[in-house]
TIPA-403727 format. One record per atom (N, C-alpha, C): residue in one letter; x, y, z. Coordinates in steps of 0.2 Angstrom, whole numbers, plus 5000, padded with zeros to 4 digits. Each point is the difference from the previous one (the first is absolute). Example, Ala and Ser with C-alpha at 12.3 -4.5 7.8 and 13.67 -1.06 7.14 Angstrom:
BEGIN
A506649725039A499650065000A500450065000S499850054996S500450065001S499650055003
% end
This chain:
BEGIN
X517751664855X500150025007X500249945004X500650005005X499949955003X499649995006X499949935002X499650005005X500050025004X500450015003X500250025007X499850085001X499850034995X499950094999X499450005000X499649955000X499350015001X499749995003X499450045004X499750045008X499649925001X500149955005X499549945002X499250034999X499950075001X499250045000X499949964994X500350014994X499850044993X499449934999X499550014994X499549974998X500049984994X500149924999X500249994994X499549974997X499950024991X499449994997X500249964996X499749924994X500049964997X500150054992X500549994998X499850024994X499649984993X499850084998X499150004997X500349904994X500550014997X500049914996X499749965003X500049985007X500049965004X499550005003X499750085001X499349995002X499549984994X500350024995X499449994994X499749914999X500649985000X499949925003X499849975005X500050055006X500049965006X499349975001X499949945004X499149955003X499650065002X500450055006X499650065002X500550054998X499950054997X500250054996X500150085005X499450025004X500350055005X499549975007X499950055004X499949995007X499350005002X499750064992X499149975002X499849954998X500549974997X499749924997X500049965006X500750015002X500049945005X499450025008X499950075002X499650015005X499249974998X499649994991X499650005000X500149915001X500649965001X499949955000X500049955006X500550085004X500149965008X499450005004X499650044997X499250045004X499649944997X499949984993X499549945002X500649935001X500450005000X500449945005X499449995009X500250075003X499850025005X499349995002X499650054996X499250004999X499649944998X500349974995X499449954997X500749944999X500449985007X500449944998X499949924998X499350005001X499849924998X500050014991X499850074995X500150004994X500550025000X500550025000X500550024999X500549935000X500049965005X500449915000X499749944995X499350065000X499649924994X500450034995X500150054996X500050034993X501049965002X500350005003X500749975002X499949924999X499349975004X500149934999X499649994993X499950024997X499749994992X500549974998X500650045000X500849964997X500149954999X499949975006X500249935001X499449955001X500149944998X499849934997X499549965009X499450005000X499949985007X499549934999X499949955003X499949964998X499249985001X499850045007X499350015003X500350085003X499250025000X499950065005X499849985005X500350085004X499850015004X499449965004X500049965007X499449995004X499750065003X500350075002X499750035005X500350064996X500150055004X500250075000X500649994994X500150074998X500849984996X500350025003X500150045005X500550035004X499550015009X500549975006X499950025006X500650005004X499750055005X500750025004X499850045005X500450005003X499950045008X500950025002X500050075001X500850035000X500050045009X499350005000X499950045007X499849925009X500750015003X500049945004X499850035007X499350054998X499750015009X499249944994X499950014994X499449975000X500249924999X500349995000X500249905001X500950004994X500249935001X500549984996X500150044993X500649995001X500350034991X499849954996X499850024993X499649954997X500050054995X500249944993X500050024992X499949934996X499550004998X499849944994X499750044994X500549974996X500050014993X499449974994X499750004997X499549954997X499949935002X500149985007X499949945002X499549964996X500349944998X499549974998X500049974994X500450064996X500149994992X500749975001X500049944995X500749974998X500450024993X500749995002X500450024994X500849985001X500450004998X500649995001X500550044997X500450015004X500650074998X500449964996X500249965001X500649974994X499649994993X499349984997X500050004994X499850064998X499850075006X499750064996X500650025000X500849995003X500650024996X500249994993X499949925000X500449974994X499449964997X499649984999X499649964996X499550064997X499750045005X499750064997X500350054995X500550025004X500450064996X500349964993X500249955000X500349974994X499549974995X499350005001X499849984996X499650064995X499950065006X499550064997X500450075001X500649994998X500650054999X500449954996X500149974999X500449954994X500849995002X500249995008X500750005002X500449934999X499749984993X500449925003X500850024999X500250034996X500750025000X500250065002X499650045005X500550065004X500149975005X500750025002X500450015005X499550005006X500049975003X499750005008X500750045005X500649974998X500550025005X501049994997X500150045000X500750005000X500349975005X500449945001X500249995004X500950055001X500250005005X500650045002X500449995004X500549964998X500249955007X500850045004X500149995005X500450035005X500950024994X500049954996X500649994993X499950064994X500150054998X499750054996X499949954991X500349944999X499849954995X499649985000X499949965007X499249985002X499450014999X499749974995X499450054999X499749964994X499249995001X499749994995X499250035001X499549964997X499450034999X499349955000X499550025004X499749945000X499150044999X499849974992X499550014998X499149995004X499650044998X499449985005X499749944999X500049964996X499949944997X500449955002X500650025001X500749965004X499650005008X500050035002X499950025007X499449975002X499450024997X499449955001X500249924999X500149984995X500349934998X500549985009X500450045001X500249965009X499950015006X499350044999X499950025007X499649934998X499550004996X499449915000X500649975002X500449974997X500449975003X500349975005X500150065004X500450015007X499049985003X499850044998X499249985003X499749955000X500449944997X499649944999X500549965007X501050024998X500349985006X499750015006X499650075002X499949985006X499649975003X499549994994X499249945001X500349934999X500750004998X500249924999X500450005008X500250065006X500149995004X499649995005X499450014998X499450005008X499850085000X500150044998X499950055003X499250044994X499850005005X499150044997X500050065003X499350014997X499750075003X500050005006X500450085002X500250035008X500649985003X500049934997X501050015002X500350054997X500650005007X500450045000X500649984997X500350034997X500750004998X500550034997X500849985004X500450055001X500350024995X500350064999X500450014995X500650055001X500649965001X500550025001X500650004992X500150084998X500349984992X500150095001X500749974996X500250084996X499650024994X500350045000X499450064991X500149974995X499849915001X500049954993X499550014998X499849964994X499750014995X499249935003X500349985003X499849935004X499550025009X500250075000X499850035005X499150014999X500350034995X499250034997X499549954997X500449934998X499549944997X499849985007X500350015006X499749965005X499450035003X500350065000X499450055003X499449994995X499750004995X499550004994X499849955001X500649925000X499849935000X499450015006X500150025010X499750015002X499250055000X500150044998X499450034998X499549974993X500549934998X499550014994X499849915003X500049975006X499849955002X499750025006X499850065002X499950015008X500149995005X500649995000X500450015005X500450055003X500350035006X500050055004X501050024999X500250034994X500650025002X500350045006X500749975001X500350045010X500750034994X500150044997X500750014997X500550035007X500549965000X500350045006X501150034998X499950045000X500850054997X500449975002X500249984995X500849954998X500450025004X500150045003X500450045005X499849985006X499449985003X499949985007X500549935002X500350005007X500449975005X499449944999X500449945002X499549925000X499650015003X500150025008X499450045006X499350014996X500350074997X499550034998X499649974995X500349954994X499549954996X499749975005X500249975004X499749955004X499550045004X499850035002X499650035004X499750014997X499950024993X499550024994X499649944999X500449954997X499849945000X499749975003X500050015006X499649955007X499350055001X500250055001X499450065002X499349964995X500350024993X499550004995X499849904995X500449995005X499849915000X500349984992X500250024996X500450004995X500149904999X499649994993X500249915001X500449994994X500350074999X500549964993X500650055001X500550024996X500550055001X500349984992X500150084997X500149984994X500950075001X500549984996X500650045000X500549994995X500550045001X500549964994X500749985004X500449974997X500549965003X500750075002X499850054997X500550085002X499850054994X500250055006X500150074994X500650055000X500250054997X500550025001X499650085002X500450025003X499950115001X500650025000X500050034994X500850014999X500549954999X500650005006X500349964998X500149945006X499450025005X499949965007X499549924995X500249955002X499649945000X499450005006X499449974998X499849985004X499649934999X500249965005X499649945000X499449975002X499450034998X499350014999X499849915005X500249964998X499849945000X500549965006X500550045002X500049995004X499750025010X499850064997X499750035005X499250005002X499849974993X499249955002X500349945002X500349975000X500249925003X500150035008X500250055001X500250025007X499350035002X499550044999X499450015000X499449945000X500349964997X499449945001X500249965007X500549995000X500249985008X499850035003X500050055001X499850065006X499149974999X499750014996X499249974999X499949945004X500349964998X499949945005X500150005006X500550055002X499950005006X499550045004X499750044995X499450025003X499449975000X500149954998X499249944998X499950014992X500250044995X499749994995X500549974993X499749954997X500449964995X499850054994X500550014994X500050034993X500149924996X499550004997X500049924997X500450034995X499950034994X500350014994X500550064998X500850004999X500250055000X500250004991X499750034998X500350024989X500550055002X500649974997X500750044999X499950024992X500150034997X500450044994X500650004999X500350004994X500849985003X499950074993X500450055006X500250094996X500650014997X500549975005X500850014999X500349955002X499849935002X500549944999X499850004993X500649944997X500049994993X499349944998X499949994994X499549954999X500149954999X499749945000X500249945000X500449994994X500749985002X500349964996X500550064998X500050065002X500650075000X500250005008X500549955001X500250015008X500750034998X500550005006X500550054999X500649994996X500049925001X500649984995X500650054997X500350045007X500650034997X499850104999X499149985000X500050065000X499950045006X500150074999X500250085005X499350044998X499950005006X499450055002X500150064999X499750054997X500250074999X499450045006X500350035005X499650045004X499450034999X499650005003X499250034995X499849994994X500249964999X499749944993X499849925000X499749994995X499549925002X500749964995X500049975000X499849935006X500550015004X499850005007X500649985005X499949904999X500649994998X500249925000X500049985005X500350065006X500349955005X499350005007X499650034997X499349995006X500049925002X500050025008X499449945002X499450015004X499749944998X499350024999X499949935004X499950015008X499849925003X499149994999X499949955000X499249975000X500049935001X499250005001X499749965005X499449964994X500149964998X499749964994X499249995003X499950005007X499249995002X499750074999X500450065000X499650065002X500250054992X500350014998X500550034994X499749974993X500050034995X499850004993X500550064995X500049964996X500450084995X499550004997X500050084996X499450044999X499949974992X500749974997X499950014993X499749934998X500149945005X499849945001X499349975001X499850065004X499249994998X499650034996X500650044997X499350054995X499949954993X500749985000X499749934995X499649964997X499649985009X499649944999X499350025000X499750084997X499450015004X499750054993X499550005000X499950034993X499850095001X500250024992X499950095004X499250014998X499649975000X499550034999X499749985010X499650055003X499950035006X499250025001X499549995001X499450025002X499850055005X499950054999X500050055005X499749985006X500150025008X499549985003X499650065001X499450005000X499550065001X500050015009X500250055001X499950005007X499550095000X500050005006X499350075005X500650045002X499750054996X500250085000X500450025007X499849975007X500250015003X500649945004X499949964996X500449955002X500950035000X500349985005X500850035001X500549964993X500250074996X500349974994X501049995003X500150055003X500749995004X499950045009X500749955003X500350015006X500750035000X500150095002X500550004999X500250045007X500549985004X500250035005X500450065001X499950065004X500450034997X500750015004X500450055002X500850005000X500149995007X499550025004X500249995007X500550065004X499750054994X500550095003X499850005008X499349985003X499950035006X499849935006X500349954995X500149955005X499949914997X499449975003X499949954998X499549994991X500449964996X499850004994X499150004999X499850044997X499249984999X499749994992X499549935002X499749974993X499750054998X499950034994X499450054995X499749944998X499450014999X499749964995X499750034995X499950024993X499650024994X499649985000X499549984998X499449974996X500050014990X499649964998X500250024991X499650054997X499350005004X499650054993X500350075001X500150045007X500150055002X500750024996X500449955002X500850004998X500249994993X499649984997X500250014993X499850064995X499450015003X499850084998X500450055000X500250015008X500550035002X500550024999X500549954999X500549984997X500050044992X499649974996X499850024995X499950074998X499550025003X499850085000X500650065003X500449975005X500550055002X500649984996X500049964996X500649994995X500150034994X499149984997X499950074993X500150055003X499950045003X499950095001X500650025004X500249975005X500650025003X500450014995X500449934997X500549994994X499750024994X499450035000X499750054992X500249924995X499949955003X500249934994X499650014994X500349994993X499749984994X500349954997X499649984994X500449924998X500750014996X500449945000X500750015001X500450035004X499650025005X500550035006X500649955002X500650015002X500449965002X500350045007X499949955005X500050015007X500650015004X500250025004X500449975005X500150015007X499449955004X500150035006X500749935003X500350065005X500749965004X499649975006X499449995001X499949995007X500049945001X500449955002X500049925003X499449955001X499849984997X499349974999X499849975007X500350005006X500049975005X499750045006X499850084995X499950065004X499350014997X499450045005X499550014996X499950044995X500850054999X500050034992X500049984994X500349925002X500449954995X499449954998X499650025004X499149944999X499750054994X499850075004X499550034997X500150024993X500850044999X500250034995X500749984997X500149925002X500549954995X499649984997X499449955005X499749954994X499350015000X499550015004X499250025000X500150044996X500250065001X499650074996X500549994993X500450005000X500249994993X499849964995X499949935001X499649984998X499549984997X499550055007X499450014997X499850054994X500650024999X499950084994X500449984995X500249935000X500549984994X500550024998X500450035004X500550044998X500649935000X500750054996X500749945002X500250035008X500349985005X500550005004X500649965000X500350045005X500849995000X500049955007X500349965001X499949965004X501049995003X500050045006X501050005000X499949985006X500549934998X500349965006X500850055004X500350064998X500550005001X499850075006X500750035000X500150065003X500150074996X499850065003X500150074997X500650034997X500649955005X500750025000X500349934997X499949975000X500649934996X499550004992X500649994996X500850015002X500250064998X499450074999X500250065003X499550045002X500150085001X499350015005X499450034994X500149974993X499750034994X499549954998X499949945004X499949954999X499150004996X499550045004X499450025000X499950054996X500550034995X500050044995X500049974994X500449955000X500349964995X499549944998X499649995004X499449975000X499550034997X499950095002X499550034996X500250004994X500750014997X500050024994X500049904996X500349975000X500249934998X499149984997X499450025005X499349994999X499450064997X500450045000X499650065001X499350005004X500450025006X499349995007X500050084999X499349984998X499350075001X499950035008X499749965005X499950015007X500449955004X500450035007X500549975003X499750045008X500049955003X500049975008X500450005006X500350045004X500449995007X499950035004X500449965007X500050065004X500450065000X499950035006X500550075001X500649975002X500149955003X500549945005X500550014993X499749964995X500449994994X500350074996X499550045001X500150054994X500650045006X499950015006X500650055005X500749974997X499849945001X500949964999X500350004994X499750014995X500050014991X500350065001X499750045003X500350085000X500550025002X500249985004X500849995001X500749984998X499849954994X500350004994X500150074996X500549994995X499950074995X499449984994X499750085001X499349984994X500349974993X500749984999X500049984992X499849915001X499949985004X499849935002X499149994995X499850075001X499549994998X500250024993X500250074999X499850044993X500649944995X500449975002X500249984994X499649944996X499449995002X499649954998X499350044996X499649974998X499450044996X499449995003X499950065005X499449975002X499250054998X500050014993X499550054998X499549955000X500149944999X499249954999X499650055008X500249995005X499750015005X499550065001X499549975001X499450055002X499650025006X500249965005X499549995007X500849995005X499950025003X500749995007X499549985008X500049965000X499650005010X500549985003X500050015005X500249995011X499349955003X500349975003X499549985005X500649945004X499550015010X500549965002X500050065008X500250054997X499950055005X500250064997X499950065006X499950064999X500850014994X499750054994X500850014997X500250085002X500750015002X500150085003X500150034992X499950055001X499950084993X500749984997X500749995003X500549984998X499949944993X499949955002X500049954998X499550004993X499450045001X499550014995X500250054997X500350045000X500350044994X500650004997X500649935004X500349954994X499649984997X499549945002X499849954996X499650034994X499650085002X499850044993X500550014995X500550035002X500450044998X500449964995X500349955003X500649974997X500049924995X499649975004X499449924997X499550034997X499550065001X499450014996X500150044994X500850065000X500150044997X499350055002X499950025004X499450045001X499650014995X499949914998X499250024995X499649955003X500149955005X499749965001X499550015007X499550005002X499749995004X500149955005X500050025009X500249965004X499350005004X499949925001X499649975004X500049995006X500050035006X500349995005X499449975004X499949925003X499649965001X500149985008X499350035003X499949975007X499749944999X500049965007X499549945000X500449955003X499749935004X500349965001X499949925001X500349965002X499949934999X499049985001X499850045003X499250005004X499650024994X500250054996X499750024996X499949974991X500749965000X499949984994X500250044993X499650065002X500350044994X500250075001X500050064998X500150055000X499450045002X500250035006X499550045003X500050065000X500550065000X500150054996X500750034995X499850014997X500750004992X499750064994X500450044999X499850044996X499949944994X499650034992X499849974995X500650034996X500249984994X500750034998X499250014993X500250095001X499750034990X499550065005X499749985006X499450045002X500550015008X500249995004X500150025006X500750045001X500050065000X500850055003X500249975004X500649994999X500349975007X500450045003X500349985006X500750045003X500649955005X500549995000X500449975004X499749975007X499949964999X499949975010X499149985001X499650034993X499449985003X499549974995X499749965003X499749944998X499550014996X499650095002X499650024996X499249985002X499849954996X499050025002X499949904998X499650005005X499649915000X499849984994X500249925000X499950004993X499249985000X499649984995X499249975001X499949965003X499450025004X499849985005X500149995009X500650025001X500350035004X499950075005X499649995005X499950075003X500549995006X500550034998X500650025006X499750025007X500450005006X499750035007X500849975003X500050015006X500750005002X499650005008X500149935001X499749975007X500550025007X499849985007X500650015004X499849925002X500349985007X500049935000X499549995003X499550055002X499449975003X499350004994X500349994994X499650004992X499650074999X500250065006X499750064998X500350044993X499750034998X500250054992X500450045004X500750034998X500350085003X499650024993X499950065004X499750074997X500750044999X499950034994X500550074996X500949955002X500450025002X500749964998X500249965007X500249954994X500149955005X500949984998X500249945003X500849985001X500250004992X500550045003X500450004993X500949994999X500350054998X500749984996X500550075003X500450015004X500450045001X500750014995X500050014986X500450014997X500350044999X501050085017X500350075002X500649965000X500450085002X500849985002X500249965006X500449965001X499849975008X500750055002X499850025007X500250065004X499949995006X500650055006X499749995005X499350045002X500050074996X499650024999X499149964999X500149964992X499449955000X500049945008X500549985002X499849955006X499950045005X499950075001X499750025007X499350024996X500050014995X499250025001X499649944997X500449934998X499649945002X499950005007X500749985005X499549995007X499650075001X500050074998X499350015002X499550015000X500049984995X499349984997X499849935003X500349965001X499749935002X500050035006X500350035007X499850045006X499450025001X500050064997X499350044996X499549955000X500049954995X499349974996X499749935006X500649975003X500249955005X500049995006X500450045001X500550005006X500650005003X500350045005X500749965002X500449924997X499349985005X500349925002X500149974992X499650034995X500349984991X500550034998X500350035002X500550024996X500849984999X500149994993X500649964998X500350045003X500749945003X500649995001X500550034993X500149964997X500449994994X499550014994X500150014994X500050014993X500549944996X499949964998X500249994993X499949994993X500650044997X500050024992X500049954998X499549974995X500149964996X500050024993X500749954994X499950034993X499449934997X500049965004X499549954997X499649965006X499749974998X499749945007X499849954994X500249935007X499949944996X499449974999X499849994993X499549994995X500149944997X499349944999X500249944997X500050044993X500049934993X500250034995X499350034998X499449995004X499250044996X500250075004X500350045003X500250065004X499650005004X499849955003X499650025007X500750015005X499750025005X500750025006X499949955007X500549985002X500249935003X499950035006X499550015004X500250055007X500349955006X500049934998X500349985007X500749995000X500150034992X500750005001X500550075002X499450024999X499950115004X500149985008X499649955002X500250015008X500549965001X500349964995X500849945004X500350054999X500150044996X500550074999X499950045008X499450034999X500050025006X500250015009X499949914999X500249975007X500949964998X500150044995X500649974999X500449925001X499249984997X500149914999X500149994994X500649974999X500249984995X499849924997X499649975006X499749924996X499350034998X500150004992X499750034995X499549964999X500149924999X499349964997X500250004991X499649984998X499850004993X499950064996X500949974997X499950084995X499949994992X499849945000X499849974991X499650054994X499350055005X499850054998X500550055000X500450025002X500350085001X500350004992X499850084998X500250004995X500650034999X500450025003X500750045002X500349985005X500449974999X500349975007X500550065004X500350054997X500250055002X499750065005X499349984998X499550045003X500249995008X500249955002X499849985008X500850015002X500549994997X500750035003X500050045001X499750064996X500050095000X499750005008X499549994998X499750005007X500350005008X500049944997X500649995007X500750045002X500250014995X500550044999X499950085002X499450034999X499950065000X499650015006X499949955003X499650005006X500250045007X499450065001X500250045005X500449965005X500450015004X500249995007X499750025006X499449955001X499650025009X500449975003X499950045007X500350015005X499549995007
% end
């Protein structure tokens, strides 16, 4: 049947193979679970932190919290009190009592479809101590901060671990951000080191990473604050001793010979330089459940950038528990979420939650379409990825291709399909069923966001029905409510999604309803049809870039996050004519 012939209503069930295997198998299992989630949560999170490795218990309470802000501050502390560390309950725990010294932690997959290799959990342990002793050999301790600016390297995720497994406070901020906006990131959150690489490629655009933190650390000092140590990587210059001597750089391919790479011998290190001198064995630091394990800011859709802070005990639970059941994970699962680790998708469900469940990941430094648009098919088949990760942003634009981009590749490994990022339309969700899943695979369709950490409502794939466009029932421990701005609960329906015809007809009985519900003096002027709005790449929607449209200003600002740059020509281009 093709997609397109089937009703957005219809209710789609897990088939019975899949439920027989599935963590939660139908929907009174899961109800029996969300109910003592809900009812008895302090047992329900213990029997989840049994899993993991703690070094002290708890001082107090295992769980407090206060969600209702007429009786004092928001307030959530997790086992306060008990010590433990996310980086060895990743890799020194799992690898010792799961036996992973030689599985796969991660495929690497680089922007060159040759490019590619594989980096074991015993590999990976071995460099995050490493990178973790570099950073103690830089000055930086428990509660510093620092930066990380890096494409979907493999050096990405040593840095992140290096921090968490020394106690200090990673800030990851998207390779895609304008100097500005690293520097602003970087001052806010006091950042005393900056780790990067010397460039990366997307597609067949260069970009020069290390130069645009040298332009960023200027902007820093101009604000009062100094970055003493900046660690470069070197991705796509050549290595020492392969300079260009006659050689041609082939577009979207390593090594660009003819990179240049300026530095500052006070401030500057290569990354491969100091890992040399420093030994891979690394002492975990034991830090407090509630102590902040990262800083990650989010996109700035609604204006000026804001720090999230996680804590560790809470967030790795978390992380953990919405990864097995969401993703129905078992061992040798081989992963692939596309979410840019720079994003709080790319924290939880690149490197946390996978991690913690042992599984392999895919780890793709490139694009969907270079160098065609089958690029993330040819990845499932090349690995045989079992469950796969994206937004609707990505999957709308895949769709518009013709479907052999998909079917001429093999993609039966595949059992799990999720969305997350924003709402996905019935269209889109019954391609990515229909045509990527072969209408056998179960879609995930995942609410939640940077504040939350993990998934707040998501159907289970094997026990939840789903249907096109909904997110379905909360996951554990989650009791949903739908506030207004003055933190009251809306009782029965609250703001929703308008998926009609636009007509003259629909815009008079828009303004009369807002006349009706409002008044006169609210009622639009103008209507405009949009086929898209501009979204960074996590699909949050950019509203101030909603009102330069509007006011028909075109000094736009910082479009580093926009994920369609096309998005904003249409715009303007289709833009009613007021009068």
């Amino acid at each position: 049947m093709e997609w397109n012939s089937i009703s957005s209503n219809t209710l789609f069930y897990a088939l019975e193979e899949f439920r027989n295997k599935a963590n939660v198998k139908c929907i009174e299992d899961y109800k029996v679970l969300y109910e003592k989630s809900i009812d008895s949560p302090e047992l329900f999170w213990q029997e989840v932190a049994r899993q993991f490795f703690w070094k002290s218990k708890p001082t107090g309470s295992f769980l407090t919290y206060n969600f209702d802000i007429t009786k004092g501050p928001i307030k959530i502390e997790w086992m306060k009190g008990a010590k433990t560390n996310v980086c060895f309950n990743l890799l020194d725990k799992n690898i010792e009592k799961m036996n992973l010294v030689n599985t796969v932690a991660y495929h690497w997959v680089g922007n060159d479809p040759q490019d590619c290799f594989s980096v074991t959990y015993s590999q990976l342990l071995k460099e995050v101590c490493k990178f973790g002793n570099v950073l103690k050999q830089k000055g930086v301790t428990k509660g510093d901060r620092v930066a990380i600016y890096m494409p979907m390297v493999t050096e990405l995720v040593v840095a992140i671990l290096a921090c968490s497994r020394i106690g200090a406070i990673h800030s990851v901020i998207f390779a895609g951000f304008s100097s500005q906006s690293l520097a602003e990131r970087i001052v806010d959150a006091q950042c005393s080191i900056v780790v990067t690489t010397d460039g990366a490629w997307r597609g067949t655009k260069l970009l020069n990473l290390k130069e645009i933190v040298d332009e960023a650390l200027r902007y820093c000092n101009e604000k009062g604050h100094t970055v003493k140590t900046n660690i470069v990587s070197k991705h796509v210059g050549p290595k020492q001793g392969h300079g260009q001597n006659g050689r041609v750089t082939v577009p979207g391919t390593r090594p660009v010979y003819d990179l240049k790479t300026p530095w500052n011998p006070h401030v500057d290190c290569w990354w491969d330089d100091v890992m040399t001198e420093v030994s891979d064995v690394c002492d975990p630091e034991w830090v407090d459940s509630e102590d902040p394990l990262f800083l990650l800011y989010t996109s700035g859709s609604t204006g000026k950038p804001k720090g999230v802070v996680h804590t560790t005990g809470g967030y790795m639970l978390y992380a953990a528990e919405t990864f097995k059941y969401v993703f129905d994970c078992h061992p040798g699962d081989v992963y692939f979420c596309t979410a840019d680790i720079g994003w709080i998708t790319g924290h939880t469900y690149g490197i946390y939650g996978p991690l913690s469940q042992a599984v392999t990941s895919i780890l793709f430094e490139g694009t969907p379409f270079y160098p065609h648009p089958g690029r993330y098919w040819e990845i499932v088949e090349k690995y045989c990825v079992n469950k796969f990760y994206t937004a609707p942003t990505a999957i709308r634009a895949l769709m518009k291709h013709d479907d052999i981009f998909v079917k001429q590749f093999d993609c039966s490994s595949l059992k799990v399909l999720g969305s997350v990022g924003e709402p996905i339309n019935p269209e889109a969700w019954l391609w990515y069923h229909t045509v990527v899943g072969e209408g056998r695979c179960p879609i995930v369709d995942t609410f939640w966001q940077t504040e939350t950490g993990g998934h707040v409502l998501t159907p289970l794939p094997g026990c939840t029905p789903t249907k096109p466009g909904s997110v379905t029932f909360p996951f554990f421990g989650v009791l949903p409510a739908i506030l207004d701005e003055k933190g009251q609960e809306i009782k029965g329906p609250g703001e929703g999604y308008l998926g009609y015809n636009f007509n003259k007809n629909l815009i008079q009985d828009l303004k009369d309803s807002v006349r009706h519900k409002i008044g006169p003096f609210a009622t639009p002027e103008f209507f405009h049809l949009a086929q898209n709005l501009p979204k960074t790449r996590s699909g949050k929607i950019i509203r101030r870039l909603l009102r330069k449209v509007a006011r028909n200003d075109s000094d736009l600002g910082d479009l580093s996050t926009l994920a369609e740059d096309n998005v904003i020509e249409y715009l303007f281009n289709t833009r009613p004519q007021l009068t």
